[in-house]
C-alpha positions in Angstrom: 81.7 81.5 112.4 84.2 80.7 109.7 85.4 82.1 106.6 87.9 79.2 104.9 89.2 81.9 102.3 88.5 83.2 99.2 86.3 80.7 97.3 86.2 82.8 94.4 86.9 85.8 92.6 85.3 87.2 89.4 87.1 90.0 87.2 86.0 92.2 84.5 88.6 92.4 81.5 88.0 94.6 78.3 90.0 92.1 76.4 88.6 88.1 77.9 91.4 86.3 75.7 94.4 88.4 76.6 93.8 88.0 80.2 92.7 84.1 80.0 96.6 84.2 78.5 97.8 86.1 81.2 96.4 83.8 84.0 97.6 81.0 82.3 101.1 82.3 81.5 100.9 83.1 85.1 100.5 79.4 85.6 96.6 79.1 87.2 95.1 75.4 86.1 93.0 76.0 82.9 89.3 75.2 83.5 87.5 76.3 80.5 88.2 79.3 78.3 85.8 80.8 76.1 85.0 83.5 73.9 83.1 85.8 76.8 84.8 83.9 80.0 87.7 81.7 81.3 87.7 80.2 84.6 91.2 79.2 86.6 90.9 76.6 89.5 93.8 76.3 91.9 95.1 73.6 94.3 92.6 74.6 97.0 89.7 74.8 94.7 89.5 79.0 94.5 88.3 79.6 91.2 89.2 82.9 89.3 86.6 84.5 86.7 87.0 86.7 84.2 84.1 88.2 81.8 84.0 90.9 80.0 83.5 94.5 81.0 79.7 95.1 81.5 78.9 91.5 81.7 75.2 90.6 83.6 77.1 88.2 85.7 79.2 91.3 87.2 77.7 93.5 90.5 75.7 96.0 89.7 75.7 99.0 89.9 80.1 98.8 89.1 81.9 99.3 92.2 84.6 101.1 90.1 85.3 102.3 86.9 87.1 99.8 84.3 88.1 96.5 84.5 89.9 94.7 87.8 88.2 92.4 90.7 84.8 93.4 91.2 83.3 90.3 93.4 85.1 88.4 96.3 83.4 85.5 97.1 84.0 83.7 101.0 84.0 80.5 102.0 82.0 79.3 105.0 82.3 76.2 106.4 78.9 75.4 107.3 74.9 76.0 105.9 74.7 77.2 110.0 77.5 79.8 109.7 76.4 81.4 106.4 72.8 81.6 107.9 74.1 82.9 111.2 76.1 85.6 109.0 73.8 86.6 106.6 71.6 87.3 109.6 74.2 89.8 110.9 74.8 91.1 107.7 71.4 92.1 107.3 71.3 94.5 110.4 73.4 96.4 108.6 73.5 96.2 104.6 70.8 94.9 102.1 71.3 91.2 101.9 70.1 89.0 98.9 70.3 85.1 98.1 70.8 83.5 94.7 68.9 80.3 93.6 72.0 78.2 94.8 72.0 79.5 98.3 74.6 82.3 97.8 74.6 85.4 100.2 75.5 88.7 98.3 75.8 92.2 99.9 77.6 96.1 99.3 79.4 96.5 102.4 79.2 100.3 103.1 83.0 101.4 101.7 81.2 100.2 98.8 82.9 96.3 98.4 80.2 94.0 97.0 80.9 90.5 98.3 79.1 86.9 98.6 79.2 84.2 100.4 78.6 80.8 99.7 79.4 76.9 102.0 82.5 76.2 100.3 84.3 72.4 100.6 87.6 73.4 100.7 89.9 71.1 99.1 93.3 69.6 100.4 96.1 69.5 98.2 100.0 68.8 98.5 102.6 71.3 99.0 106.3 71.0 99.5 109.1 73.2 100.2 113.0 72.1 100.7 114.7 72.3 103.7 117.1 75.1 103.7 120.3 74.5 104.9 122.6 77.0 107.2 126.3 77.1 108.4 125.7 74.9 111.1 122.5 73.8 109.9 122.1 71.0 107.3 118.9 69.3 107.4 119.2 69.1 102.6 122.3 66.7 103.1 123.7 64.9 100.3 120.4 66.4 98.6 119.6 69.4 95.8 117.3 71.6 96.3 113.7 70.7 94.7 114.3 71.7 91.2 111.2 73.4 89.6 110.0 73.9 86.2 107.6 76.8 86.6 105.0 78.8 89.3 101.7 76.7 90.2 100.2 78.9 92.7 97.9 76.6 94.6 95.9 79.2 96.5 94.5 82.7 96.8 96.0 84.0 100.0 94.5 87.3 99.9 93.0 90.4 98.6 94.0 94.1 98.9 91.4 96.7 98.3 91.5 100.7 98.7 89.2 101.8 101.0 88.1 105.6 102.1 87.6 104.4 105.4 90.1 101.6 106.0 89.3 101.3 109.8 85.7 100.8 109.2 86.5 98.4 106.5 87.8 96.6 108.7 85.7 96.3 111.6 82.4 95.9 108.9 84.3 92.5 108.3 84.9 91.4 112.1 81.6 92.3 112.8 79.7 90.0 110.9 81.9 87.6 108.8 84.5 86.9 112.3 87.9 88.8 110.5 91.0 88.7 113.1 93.2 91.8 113.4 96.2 90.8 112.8 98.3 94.0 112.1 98.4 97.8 110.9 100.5 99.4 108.8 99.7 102.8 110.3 98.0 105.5 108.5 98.1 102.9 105.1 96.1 100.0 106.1 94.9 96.8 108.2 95.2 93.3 107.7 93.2 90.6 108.6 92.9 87.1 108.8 89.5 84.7 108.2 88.6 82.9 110.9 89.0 79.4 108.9 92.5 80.0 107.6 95.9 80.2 108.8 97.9 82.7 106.2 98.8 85.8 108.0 96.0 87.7 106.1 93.1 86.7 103.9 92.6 90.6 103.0 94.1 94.0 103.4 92.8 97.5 103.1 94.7 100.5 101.9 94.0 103.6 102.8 92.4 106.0 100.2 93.9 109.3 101.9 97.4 108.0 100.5 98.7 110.6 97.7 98.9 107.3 96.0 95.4 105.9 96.2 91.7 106.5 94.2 89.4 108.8 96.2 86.7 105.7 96.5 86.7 101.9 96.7 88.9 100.2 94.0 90.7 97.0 94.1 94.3 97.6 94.2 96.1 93.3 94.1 95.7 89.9 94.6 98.2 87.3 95.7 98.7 83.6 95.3 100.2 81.6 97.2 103.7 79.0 95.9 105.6 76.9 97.8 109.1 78.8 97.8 111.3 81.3 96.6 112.1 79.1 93.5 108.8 79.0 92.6 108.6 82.6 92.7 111.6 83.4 91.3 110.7 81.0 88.2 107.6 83.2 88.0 109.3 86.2 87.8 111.5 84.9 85.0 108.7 83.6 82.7 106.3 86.0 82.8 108.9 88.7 82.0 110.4 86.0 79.1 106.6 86.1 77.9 106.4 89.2 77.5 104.5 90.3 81.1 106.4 94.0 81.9 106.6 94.7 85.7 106.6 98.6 84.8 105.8 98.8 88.9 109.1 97.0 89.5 111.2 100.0 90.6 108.5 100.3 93.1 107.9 97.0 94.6 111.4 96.0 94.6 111.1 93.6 92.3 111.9 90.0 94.0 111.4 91.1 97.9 110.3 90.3 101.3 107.9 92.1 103.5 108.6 92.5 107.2 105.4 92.8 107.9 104.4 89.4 107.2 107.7 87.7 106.2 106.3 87.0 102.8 108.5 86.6 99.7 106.5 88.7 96.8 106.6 89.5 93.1 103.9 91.4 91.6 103.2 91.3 87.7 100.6 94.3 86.2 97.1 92.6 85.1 96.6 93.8 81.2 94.4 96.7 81.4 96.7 98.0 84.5 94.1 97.3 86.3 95.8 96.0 89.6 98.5 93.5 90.0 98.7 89.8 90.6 101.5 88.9 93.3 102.9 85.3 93.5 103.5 84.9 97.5 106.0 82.6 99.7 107.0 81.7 103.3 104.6 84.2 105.0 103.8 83.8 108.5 100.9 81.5 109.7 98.9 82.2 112.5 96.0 81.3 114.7 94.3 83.3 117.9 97.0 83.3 119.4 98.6 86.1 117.2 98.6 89.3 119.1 98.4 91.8 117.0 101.2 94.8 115.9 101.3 98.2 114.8 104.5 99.2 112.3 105.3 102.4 110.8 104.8 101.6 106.9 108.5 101.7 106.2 109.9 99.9 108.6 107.1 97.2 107.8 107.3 97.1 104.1 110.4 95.8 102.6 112.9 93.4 104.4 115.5 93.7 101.5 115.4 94.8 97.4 118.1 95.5 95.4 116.2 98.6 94.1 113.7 99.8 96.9 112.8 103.1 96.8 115.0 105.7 99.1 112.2 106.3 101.4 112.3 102.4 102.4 116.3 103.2 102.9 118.3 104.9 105.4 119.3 105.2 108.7 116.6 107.4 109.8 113.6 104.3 109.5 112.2 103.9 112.9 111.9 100.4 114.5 108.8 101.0 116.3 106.8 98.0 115.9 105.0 97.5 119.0 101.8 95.3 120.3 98.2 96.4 119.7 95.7 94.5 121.5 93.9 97.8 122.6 93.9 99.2 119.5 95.0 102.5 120.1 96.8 103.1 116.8 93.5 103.3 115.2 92.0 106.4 116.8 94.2 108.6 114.8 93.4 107.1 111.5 89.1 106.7 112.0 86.4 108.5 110.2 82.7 109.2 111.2 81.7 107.8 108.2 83.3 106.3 104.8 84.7 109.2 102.8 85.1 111.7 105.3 88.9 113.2 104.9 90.6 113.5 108.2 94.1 115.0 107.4 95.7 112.8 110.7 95.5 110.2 108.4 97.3 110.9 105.4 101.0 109.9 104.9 102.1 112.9 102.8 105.5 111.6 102.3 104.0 108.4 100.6 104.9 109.2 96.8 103.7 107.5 93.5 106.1 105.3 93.0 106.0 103.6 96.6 102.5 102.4 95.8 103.5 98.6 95.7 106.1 98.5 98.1 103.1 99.3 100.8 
């Protein structure tokens, strides 16, 4: 069975023109904007949505209050595979089809998805070489000089979850998700099966001092070609007026260890979650075996203005190899929503929310 990647997402906005402005600024391809909806295709062919709050087109009932992403829609490959998983979907969750052939379903942390055979599109994307001390592979050449941030795909999605460890497994289960790593006692990442990108989602971990009691979506990032390309982001969204007031706890302009991304995230209008442009993260296949980091330690490479709890001498380096998956049994529930104090980081504050 395989997922390809997102396919689509659909938001809900209170305001439809101010974030069909937003997108754009934020450099998505244009496909239509209207009064009550504006749709962005990328590179890849991922589409992203937005309507208007309480639209008919949205889930129902609201998987959380306000506006924000409130439908992921996966890519399979083949008519087969999205048969086989709807068929293991429904073993499990109530399972409808549209008219078109899409699959929808809650999964049980509350998540409504669909799925839908998806023809992935191929596209171009280039990167300079960098060049080292002893190391010149850009000779006699400047780097590619860029005007702006055209994110060509979604890489992933990041979702709070009240039981992240289910979450997680609901996904491998019956749509095929790897395990990639785990940030531990704040989340799991995982990889579709079609795809290469070090995750295609991430769940956070709702016992955070940071997080929602239930399921809420928390970011989603794009993928660019570079650091330039991010970095140009950066620059025009702030010039356009786009405040990062989450900056002093992302880092602004940073890396994450855990997946050797380069990220900047910019605040959707309505604060409703952030949108991250994405770099030079690690690709992977089955091959990956998979890690377990403490959070700080696996969060930020570098920042110029990190918060203290991601500095210090006193970070432990204790990344170490999961297969077995023991560093889950501290953090699972019986059932979605159950507290289990094991599992809560109390030393995770407010403003280290987006640094996770």
């Amino acid at each position: 069975m395989s997922i390809l990647g997102v396919e689509s997402v659909v938001f809900a906005a209170e305001d439809v023109a101010e974030n069909a402005r937003f997108w754009t600024d934020f450099g998505l391809p244009v496909e239509s904007v209207s009064d009550n909806e504006a749709v962005f295709r990328l590179a890849s062919g991922s589409r992203l949505i937005v309507v208007p709050c309480g639209d008919a087109r949205l889930p129902s009932p609201d998987p959380f209050v306000g506006g924000g992403l409130k439908l992921t829609v996966w890519g399979v490959d083949t008519q087969e595979n999205l048969d086989a998983m709807a068929a293991s979907l429904a073993t499990e969750v109530a399972v409808t089809r549209d008219a078109d052939g899409t699959v929808r379903c809650v999964c049980p942390d509350g998540q409504p998805i669909a799925l839908r055979v998806w023809d992935k599109r191929s596209f171009v994307s280039e990167a300079s070489p960098v060049n080292t001390p002893a190391s010149h592979p850009r000779f006699n050449q400047h780097r590619i000089w860029r005007r702006k941030a055209i994110p060509k795909t979604i890489n992933h999605v990041v979702f709070f979850s009240p039981d992240y460890v289910a979450s997680f497994e609901f996904y491998e289960r019956h749509l095929g998700f790897r395990y990639v790593d785990h940030s531990k006692g704040v989340g799991i990442f995982a990889r579709a099966g079609g795809t290469f990108e070090h995750h295609s989602i991430f769940w956070v971990n709702c016992d955070l001092p940071i997080a929602p009691d239930a399921f809420k979506f928390m970011h989603i990032a794009f993928g660019c070609d570079d650091i330039d390309e991010v970095m140009l982001g950066a620059n025009i969204m702030d010039a356009k007026g786009w405040k990062n007031e989450t900056m002093n706890s992302s880092g602004g302009i940073s890396r994450h260890r855990i997946s050797s991304a380069i990220y900047y995230y910019c605040d959707i209008p309505g604060k409703c979650g952030e949108a991250e442009y994405h770099a030079d993260t690690d690709y992977l296949d089955d091959n990956w075996v998979p890690r377990a980091w403490d959070f700080r330690f696996g969060s930020l490479l570098w920042s110029n203005n990190a918060p203290p709890i991601f500095r210090g001498d006193d970070i432990p380096w204790d990344m170490a190899f999961d297969q077995d998956r023991k560093s889950f049994d501290p953090y699972r529930k019986d059932k979605p929503g159950k507290r289990d104090s094991q599992g809560k980081l109390a030393e995770i504050t407010d403003e280290d929310e987006h640094a996770i």
